[in-house]
C-alpha positions as a printed Julia matrix, in Angstrom:
61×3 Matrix{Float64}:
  69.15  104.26  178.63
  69.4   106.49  175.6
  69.48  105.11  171.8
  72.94  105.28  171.08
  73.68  105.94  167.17
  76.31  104.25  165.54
  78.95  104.67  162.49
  80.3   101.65  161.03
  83.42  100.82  159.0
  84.21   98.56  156.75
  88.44   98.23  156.19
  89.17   94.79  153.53
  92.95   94.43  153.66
  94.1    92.59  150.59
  96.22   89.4   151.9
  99.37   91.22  149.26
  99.49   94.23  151.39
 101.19   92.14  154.48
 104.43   90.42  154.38
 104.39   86.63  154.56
 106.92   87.04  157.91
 104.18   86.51  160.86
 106.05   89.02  163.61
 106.3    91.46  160.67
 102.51   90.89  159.38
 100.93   91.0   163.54
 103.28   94.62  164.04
 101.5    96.07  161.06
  98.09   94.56  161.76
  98.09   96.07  165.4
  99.68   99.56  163.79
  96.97   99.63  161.4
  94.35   98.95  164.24
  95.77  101.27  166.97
  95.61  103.88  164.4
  92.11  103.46  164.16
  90.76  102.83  167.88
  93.25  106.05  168.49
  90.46  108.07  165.86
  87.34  106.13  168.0
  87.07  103.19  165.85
  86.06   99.7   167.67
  86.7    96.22  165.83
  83.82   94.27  166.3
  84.6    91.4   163.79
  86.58   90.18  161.34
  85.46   88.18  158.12
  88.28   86.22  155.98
  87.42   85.75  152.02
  90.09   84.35  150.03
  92.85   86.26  149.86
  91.05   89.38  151.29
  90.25   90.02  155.12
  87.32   92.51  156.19
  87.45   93.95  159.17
  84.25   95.37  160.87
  84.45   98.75  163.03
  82.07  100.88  164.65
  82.28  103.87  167.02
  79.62  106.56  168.1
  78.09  108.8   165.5
């Protein structure tokens, strides 16, 4: 099996930037996130801290 190289991402989404409705806030989450699998990106965790949210990607460099 061959090294595979890897880019990571780091996205923090401030808590502000979603509305407080929950059907409105998971639509724009998943937006946000299909947007970025549809440029390669892969969420591979997902850290809360206060009111901020950091969401770990990678894909292949």
């Amino acid at each position: 099996m061959k090294d595979r190289k890897w880019q990571y991402k780091v996205e923090t989404i401030k808590q502000s930037m979603w509305s407080y409705k929950p059907k409105k806030v998971d639509g724009q989450i998943s937006e946000r996130l299909n947007r970025m699998g549809m440029e390669g990106w892969e969420l591979v965790a997902i850290k809360p801290h206060g009111y901020y949210t950091q969401m770990y990607l990678k894909r292949p460099f």
